[in-house]
PASEBA-1860 file (N, C-alpha, C; in nm, 3 decimals):
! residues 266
1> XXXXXXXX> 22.954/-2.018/11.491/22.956/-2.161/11.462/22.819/-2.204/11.412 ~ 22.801/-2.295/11.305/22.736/-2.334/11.260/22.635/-2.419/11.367 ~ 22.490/-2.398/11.330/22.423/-2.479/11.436/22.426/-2.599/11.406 ~ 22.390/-2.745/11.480/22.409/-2.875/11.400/22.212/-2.891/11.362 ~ 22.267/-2.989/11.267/22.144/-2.986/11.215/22.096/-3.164/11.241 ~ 22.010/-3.196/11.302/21.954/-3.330/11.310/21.797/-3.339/11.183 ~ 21.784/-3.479/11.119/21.660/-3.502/11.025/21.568/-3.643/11.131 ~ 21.434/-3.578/11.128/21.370/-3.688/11.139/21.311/-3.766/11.000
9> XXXXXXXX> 21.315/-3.927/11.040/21.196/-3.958/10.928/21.127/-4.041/10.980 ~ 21.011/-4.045/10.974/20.861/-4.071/11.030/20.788/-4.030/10.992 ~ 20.654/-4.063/11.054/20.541/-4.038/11.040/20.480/-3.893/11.136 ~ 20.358/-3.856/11.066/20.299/-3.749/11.124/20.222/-3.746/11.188 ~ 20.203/-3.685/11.299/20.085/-3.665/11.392/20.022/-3.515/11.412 ~ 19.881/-3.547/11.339/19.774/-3.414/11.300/19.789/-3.408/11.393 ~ 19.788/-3.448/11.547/19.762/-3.366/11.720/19.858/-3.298/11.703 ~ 20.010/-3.342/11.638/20.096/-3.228/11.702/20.167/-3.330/11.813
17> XXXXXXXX> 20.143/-3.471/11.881/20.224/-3.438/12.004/20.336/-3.557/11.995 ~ 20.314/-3.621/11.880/20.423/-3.750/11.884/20.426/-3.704/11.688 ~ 20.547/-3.780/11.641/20.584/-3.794/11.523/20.652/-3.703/11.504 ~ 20.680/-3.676/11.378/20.771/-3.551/11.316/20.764/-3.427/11.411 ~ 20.624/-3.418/11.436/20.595/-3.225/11.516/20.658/-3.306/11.633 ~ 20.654/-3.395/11.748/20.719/-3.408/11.857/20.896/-3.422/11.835 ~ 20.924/-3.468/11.728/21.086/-3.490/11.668/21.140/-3.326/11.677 ~ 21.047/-3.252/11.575/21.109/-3.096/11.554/21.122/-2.984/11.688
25> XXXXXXXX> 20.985/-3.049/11.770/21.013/-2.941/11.876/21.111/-3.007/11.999 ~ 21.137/-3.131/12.003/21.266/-3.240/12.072/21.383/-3.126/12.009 ~ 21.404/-3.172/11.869/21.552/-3.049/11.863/21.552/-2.956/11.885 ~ 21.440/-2.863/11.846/21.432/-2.712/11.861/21.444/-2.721/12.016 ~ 21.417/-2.773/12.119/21.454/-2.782/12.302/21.579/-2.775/12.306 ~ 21.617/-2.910/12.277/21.771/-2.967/12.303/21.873/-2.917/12.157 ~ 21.817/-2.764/12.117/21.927/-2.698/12.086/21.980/-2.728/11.894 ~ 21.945/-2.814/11.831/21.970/-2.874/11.699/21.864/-2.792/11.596
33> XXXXXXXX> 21.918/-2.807/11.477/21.818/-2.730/11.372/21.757/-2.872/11.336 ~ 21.647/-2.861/11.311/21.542/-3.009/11.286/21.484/-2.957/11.138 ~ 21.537/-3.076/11.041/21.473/-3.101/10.918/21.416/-3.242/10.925 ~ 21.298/-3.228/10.795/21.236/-3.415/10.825/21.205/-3.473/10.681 ~ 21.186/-3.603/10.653/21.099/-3.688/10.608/21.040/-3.771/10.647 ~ 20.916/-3.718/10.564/20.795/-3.801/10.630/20.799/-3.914/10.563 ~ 20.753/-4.038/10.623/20.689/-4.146/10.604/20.561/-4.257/10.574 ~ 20.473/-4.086/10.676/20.363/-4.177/10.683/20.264/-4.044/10.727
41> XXXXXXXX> 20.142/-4.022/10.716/20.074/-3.938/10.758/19.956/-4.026/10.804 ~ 19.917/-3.972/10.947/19.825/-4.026/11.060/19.693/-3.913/11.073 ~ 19.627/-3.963/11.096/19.486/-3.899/11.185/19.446/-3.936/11.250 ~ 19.486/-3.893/11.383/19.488/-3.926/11.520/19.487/-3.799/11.617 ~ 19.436/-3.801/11.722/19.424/-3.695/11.861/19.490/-3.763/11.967 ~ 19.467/-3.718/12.088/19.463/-3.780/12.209/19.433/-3.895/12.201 ~ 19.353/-3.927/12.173/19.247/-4.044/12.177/19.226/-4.207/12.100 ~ 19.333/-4.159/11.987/19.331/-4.272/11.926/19.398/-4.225/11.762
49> XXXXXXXX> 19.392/-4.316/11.703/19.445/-4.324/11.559/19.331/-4.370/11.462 ~ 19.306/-4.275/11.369/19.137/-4.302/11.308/19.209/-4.325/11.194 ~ 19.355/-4.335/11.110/19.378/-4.341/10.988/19.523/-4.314/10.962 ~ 19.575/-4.396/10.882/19.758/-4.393/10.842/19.736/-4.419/10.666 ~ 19.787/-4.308/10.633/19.803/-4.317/10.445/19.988/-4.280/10.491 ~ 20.026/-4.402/10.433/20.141/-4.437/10.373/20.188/-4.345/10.283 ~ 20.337/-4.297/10.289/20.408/-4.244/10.156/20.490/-4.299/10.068 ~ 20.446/-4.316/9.940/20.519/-4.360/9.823/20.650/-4.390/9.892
57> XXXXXXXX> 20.707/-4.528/9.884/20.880/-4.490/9.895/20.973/-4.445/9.782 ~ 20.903/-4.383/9.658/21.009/-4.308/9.598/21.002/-4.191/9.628 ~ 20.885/-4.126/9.688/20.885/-3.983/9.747/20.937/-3.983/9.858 ~ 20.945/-4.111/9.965/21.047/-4.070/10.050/21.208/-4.059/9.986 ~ 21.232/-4.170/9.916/21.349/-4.148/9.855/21.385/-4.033/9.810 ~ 21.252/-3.935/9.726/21.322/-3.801/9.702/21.327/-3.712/9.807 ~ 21.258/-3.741/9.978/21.265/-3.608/10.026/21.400/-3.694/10.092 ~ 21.455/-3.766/10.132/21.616/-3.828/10.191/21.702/-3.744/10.057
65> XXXXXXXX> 21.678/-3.728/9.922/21.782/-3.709/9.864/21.788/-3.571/9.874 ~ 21.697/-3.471/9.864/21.641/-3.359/9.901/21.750/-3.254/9.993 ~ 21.750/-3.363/10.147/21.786/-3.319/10.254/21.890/-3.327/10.246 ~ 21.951/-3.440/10.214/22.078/-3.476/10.233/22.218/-3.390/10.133 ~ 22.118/-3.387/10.062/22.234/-3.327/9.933/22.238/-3.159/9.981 ~ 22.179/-3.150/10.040/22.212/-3.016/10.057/22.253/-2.939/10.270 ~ 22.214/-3.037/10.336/22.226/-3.011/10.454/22.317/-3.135/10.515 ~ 22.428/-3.025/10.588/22.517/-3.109/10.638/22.450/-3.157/10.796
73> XXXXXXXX> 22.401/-3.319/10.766/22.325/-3.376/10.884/22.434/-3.407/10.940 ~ 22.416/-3.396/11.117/22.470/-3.461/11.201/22.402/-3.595/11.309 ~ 22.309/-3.601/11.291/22.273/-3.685/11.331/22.065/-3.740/11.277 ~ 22.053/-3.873/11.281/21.923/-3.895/11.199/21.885/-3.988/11.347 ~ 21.704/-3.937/11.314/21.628/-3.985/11.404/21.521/-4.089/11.339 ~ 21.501/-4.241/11.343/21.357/-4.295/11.225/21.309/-4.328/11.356 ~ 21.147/-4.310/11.279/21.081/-4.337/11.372/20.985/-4.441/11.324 ~ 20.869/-4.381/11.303/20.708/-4.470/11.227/20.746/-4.508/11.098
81> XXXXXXXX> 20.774/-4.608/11.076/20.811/-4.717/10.892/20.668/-4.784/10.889 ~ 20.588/-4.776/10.796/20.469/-4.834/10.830/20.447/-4.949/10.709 ~ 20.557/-4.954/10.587/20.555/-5.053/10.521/20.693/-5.101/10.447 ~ 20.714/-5.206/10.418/20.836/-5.252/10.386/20.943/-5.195/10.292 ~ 20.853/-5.135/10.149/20.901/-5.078/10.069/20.988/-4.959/10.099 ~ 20.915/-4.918/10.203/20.951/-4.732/10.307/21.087/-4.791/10.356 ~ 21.109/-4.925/10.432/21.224/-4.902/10.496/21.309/-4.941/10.392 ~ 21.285/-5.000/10.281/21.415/-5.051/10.187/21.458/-4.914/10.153
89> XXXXXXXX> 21.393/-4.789/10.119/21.443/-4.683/10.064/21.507/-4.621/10.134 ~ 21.483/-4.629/10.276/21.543/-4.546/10.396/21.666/-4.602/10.449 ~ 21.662/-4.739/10.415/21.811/-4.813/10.433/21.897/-4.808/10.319 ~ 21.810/-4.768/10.199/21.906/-4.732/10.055/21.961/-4.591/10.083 ~ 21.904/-4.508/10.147/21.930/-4.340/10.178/22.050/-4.341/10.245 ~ 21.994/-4.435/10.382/22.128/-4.424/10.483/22.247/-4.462/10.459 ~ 22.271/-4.601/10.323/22.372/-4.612/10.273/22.438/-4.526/10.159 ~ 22.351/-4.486/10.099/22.379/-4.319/9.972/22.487/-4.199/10.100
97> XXXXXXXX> 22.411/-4.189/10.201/22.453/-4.082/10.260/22.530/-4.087/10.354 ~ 22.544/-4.192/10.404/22.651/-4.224/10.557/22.620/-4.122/10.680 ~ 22.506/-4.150/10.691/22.519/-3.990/10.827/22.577/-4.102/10.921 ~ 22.647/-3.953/11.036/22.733/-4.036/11.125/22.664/-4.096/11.270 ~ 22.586/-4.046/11.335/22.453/-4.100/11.388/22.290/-4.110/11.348 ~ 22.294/-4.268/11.382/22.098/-4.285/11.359/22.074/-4.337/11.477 ~ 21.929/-4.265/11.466/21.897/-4.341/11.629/21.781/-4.356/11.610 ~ 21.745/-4.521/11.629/21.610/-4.595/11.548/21.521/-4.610/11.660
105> XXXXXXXX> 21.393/-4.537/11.645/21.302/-4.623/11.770/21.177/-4.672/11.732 ~ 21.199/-4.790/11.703/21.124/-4.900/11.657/20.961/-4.860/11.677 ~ 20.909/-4.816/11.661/20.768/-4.766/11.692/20.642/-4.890/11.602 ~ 20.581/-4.938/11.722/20.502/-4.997/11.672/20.379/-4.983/11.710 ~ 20.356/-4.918/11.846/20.200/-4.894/11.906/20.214/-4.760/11.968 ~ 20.065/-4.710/11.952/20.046/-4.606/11.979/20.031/-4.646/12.112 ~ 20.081/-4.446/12.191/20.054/-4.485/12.358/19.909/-4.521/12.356 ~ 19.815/-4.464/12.252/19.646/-4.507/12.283/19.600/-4.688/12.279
113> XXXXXXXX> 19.716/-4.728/12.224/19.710/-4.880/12.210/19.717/-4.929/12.056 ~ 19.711/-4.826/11.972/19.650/-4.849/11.843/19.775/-4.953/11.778 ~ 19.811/-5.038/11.694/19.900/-5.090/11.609/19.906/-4.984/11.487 ~ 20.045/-4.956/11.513/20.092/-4.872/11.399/20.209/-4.922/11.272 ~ 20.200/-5.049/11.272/20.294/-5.124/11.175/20.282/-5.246/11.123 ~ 20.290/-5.277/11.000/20.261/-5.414/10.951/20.376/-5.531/10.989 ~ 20.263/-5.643/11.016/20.395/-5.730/11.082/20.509/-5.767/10.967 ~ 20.501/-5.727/10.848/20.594/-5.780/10.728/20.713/-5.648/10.758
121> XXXXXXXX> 20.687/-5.582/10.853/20.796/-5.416/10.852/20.883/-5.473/10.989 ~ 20.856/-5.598/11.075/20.909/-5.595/11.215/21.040/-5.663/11.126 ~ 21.062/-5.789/11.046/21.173/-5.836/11.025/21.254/-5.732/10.885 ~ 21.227/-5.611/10.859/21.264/-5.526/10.766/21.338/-5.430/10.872 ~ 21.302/-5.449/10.977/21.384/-5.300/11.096/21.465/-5.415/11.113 ~ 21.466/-5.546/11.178/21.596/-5.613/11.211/21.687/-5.627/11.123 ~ 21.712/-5.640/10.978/21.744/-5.683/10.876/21.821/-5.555/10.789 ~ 21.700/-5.449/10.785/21.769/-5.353/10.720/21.822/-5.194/10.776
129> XXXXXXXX> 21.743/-5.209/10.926/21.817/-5.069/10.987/21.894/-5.085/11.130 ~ 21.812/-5.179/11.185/21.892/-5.162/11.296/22.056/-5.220/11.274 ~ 22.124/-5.292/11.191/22.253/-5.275/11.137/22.309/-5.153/11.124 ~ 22.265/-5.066/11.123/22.275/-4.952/11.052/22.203/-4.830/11.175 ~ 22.211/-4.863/11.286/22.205/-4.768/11.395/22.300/-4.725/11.469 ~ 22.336/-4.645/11.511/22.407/-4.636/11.646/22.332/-4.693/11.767 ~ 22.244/-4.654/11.812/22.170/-4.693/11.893/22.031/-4.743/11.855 ~ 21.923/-4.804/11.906/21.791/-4.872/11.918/21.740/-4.811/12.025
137> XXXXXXXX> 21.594/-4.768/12.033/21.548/-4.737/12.149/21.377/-4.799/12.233 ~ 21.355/-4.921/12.218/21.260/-5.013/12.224/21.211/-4.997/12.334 ~ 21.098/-4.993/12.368/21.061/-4.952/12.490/21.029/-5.146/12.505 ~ 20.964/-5.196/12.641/20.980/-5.324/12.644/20.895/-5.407/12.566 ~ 20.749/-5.369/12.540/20.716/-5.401/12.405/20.742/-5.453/12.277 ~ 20.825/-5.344/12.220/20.877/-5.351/12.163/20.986/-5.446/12.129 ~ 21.105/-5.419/12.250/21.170/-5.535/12.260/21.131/-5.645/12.232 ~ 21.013/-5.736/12.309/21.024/-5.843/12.299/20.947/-5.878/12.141
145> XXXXXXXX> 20.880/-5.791/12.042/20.836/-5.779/11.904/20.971/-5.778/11.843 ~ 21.044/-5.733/11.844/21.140/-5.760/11.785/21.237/-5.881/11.789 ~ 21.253/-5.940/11.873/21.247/-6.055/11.905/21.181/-6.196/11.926 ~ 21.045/-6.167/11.926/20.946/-6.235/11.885/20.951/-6.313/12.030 ~ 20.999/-6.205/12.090/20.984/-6.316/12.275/20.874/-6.251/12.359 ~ 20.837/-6.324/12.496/20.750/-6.247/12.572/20.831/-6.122/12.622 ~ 20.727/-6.026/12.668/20.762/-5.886/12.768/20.856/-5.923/12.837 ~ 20.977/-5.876/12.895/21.090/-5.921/13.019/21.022/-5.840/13.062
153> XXXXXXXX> 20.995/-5.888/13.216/20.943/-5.840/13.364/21.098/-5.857/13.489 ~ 21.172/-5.897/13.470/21.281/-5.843/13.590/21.432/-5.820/13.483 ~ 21.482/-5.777/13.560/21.613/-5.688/13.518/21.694/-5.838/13.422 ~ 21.711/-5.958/13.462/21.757/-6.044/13.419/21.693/-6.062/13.239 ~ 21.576/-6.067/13.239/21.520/-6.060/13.122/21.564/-5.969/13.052 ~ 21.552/-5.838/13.087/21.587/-5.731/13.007/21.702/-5.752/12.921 ~ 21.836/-5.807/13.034/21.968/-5.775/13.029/21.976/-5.889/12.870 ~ 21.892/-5.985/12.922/21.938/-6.095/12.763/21.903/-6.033/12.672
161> XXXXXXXX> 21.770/-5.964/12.667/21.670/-5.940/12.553/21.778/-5.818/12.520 ~ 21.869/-5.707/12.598/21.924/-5.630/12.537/22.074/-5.702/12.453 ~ 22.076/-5.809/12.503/22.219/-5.866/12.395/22.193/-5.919/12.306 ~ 22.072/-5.985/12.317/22.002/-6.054/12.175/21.967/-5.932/12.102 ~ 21.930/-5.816/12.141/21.949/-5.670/12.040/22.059/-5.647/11.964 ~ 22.176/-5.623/12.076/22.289/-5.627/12.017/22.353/-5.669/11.952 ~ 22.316/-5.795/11.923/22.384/-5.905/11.835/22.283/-5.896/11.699 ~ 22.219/-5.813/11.643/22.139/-5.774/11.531/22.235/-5.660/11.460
169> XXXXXXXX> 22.338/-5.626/11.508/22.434/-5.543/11.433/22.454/-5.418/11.474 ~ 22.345/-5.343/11.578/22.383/-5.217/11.657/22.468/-5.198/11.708 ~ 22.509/-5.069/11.732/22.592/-5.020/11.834/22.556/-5.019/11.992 ~ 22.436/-4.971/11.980/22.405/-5.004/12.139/22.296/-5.026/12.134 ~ 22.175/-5.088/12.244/22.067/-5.086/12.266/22.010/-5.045/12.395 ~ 21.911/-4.860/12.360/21.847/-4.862/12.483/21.698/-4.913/12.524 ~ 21.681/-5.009/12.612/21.573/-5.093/12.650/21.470/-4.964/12.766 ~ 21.361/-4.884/12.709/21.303/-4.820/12.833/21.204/-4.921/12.909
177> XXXXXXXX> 21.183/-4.835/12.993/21.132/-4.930/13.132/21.009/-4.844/13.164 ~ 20.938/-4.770/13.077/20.829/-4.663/13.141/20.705/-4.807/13.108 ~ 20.684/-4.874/13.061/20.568/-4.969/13.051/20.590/-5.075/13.167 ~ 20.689/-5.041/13.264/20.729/-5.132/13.361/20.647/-5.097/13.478 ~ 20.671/-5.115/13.621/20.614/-5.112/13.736/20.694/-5.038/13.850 ~ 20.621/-5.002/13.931/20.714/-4.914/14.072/20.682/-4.802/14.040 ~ 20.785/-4.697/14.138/20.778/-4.607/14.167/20.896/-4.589/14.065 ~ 20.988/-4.585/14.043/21.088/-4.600/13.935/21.103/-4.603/13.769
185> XXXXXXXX> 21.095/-4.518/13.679/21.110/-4.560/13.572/21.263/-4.594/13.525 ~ 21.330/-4.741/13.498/21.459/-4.768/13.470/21.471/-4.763/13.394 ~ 21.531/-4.715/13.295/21.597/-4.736/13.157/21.746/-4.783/13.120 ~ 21.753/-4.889/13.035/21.903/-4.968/13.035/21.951/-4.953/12.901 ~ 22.082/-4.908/12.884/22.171/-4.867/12.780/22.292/-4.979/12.796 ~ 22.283/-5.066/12.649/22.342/-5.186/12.651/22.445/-5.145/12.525 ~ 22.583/-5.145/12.558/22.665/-5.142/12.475/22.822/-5.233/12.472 ~ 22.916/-5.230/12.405/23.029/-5.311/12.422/23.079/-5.243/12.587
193> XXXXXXXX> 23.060/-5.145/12.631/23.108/-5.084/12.727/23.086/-5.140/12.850 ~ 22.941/-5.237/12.849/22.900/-5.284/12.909/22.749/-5.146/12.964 ~ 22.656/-5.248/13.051/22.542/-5.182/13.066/22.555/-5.097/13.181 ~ 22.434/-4.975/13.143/22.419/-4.904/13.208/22.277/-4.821/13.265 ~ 22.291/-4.844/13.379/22.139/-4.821/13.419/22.106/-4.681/13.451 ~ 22.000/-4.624/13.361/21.927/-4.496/13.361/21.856/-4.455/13.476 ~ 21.789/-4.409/13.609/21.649/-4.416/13.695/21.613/-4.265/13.717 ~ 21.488/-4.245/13.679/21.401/-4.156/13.714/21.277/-4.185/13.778
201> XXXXXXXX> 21.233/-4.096/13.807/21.105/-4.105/13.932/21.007/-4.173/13.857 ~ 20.925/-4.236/13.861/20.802/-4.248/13.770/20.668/-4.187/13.783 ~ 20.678/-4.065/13.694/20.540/-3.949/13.719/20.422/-4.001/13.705 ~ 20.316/-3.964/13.785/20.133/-4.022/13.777/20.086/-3.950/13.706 ~ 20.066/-3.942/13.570/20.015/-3.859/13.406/19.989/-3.957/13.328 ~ 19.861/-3.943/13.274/19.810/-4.003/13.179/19.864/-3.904/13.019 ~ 19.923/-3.810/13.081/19.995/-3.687/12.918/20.109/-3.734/12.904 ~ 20.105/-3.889/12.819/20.262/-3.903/12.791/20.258/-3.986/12.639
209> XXXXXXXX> 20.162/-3.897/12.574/20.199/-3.881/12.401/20.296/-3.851/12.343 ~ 20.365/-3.912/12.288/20.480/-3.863/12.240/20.621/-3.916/12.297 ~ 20.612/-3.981/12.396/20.720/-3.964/12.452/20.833/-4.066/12.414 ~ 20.810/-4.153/12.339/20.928/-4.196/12.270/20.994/-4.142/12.147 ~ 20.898/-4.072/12.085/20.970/-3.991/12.006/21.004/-3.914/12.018 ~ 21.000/-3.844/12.135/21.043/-3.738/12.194/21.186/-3.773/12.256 ~ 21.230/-3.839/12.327/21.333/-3.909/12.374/21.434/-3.955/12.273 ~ 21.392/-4.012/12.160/21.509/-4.077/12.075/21.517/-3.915/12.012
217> XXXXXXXX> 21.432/-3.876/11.961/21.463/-3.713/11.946/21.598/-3.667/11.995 ~ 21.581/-3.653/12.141/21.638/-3.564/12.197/21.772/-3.643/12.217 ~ 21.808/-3.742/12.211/21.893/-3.834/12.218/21.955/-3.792/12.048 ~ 21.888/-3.817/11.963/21.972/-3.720/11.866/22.020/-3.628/11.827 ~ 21.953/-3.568/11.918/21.971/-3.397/11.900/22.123/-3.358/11.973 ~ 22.102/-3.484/12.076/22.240/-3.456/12.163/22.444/-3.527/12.102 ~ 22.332/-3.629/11.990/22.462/-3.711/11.930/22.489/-3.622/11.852 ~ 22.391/-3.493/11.775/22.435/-3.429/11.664/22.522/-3.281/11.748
225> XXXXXXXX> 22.508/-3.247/11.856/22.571/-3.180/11.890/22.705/-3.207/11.975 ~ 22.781/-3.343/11.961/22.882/-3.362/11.961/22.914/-3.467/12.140 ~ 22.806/-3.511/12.147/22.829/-3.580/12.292/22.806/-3.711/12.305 ~ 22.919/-3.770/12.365/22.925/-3.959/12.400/22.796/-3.966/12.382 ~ 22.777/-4.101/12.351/22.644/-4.150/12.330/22.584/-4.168/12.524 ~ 22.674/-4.214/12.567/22.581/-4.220/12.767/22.536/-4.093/12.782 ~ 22.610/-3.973/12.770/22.540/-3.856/12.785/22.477/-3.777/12.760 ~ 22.478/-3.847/12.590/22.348/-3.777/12.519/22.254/-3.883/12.538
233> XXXXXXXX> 22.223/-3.979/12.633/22.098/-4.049/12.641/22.076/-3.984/12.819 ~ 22.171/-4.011/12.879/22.181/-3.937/13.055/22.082/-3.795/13.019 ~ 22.130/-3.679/12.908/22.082/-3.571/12.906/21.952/-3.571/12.847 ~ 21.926/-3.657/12.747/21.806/-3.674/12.684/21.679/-3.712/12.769 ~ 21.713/-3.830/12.848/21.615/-3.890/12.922/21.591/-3.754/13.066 ~ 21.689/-3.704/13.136/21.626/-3.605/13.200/21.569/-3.507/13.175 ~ 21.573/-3.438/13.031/21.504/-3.351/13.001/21.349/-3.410/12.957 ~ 21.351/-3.523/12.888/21.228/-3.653/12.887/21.127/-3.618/13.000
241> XXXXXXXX> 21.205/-3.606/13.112/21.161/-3.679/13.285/21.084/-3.524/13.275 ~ 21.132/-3.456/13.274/21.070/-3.279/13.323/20.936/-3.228/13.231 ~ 21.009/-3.346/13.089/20.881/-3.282/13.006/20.747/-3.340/13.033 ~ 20.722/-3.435/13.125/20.673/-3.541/13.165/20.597/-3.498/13.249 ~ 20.680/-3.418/13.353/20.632/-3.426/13.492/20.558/-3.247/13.489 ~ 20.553/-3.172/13.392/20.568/-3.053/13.358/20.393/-3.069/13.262 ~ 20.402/-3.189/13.188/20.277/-3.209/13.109/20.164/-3.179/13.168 ~ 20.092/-3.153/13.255/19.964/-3.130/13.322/19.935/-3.012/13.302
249> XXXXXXXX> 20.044/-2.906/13.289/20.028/-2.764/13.259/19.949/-2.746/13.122 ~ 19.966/-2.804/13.056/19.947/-2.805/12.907/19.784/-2.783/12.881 ~ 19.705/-2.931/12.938/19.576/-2.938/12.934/19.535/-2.908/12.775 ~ 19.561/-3.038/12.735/19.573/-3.029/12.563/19.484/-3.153/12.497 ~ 19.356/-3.143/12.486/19.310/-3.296/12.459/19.198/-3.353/12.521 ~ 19.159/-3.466/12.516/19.081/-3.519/12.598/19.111/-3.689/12.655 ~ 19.240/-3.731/12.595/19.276/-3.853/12.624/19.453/-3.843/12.665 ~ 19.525/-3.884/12.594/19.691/-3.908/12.644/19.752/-3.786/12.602
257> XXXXXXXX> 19.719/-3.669/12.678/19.780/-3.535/12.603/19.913/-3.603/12.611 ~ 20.007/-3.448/12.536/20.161/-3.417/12.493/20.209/-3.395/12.635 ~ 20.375/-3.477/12.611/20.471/-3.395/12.685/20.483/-3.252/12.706 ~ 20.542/-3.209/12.770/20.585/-3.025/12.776/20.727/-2.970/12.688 ~ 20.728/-3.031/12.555/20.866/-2.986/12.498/20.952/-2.842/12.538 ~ 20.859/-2.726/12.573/20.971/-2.625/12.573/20.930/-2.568/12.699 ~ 20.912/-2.708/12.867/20.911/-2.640/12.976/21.051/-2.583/13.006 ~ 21.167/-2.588/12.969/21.248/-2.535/13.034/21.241/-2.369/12.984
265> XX> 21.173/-2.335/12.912/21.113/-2.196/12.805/21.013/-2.135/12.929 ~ 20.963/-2.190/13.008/20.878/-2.094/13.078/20.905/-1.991/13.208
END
């Protein structure tokens, strides 16, 4: 049987531990063949983000036509859009090609704090992709940038801020909870099905680079290999949790090292 094949498109990270390289080694874990287009190329470490050169959006347009025309995708992962033009082409791609899952995670700040997106790109993700997702994956930040509301701090907040998602044209919206508080990291998956609440432990690591792209990753990796969307986010986020709690081994850096993508490999 043919392996399934998932595409990221995003941006790059010279460390290696978030962007495209955290997208490819997310599938290569959770089992998917990983092809990409890039978006955006970064120079950044641990430590921070020293530089983002933008890619032409007709060269993204040619590496979407590239991929597509020749690899049967099962599922698409976007990540870093860093200017407006980038997402019109990537919402022109997704309509050229119809893949049957996307799974958008709105990326706007680096875990180092850095701003990684122009505010003219926040009403271009409401407008032109998240229609066009299966799922959203906003950590709470995010959320409320996309909405242009404050942070939700109790479960009540969340629950609106995830229907006011929903009502932007998605299929579902998952709201994470790792920028939240406790001992608990919650994560909430908001769909017609009604909501559903994610909980894992919340690990004491400052090594958690990467980890949203690592997660919507692996969350694609799991839609492209043929599983309900609850269980390819249920399976995604626990393998998330291990790569997490597994990161200290690594000792990679001098500021927010990488997750552990291939601890279950050791």
């Amino acid at each position: 049987m043919a392996i399934p094949i998932a595409v990221t498109i995003a941006g790059s990270d010279s460390s290696g531990g978030a962007g495209i390289q955290a997208d490819l080694k997310s599938f290569s874990a959770n089992g998917v063949y990983g092809a990409s287009v890039i978006t955006a190329l970064t120079a950044q470490n641990t430590l921070g983000v020293t530089g983002i050169h933008a890619v032409p959006a007709d060269f993204v347009t040619a590496q979407i036509d590239a991929v597509f025309s020749d690899l049967a995708v099962a599922a698409v992962k976007i990540g870093m859009v860093a200017q407006r033009p980038v997402i019109e082409a990537i919402a022109e791609g997704l309509a050229r090609w119809s893949p049957p899952n996307v799974v958008l995670d709105p990326v706007m700040v680096a875990t180092s704090g850095d701003r990684l997106i122009d505010d003219d790109c926040i009403d271009a993700l409401r407008t032109m992709l998240i229609p066009r997702a299966r799922v959203i994956t906003p950590n709470l930040p995010e959320a409320a940038a996309l909405l242009d509301d404050a942070m939700a701090e109790d479960q009540g907040a969340i629950e609106r801020q995830g229907a006011a998602l929903l009502a932007l044209g998605c299929e579902a919206v998952l709201i994470k909870g790792g920028h939240g508080v406790g001992p608990t990291s919650t994560d909430y998956l908001f769909s017609a099905a009604g909501p559903l609440v994610l909980m894992a432990p919340r690990i004491a690591t400052r090594n958690t680079h990467g980890t949203g792209c690592s997660l919507s990753s692996a969350i694609a990796a799991h839609l492209a290999r043929g599983e309900e969307l609850d269980l390819a986010v249920g399976h995604a986020k626990a393998w998330v949790s291990e790569a997490i709690a597994t990161a200290d081994r690594l000792e990679i850096g001098k500021g927010h090292g990488p997750i552990h993508h291939f601890h279950a490999f050791e």
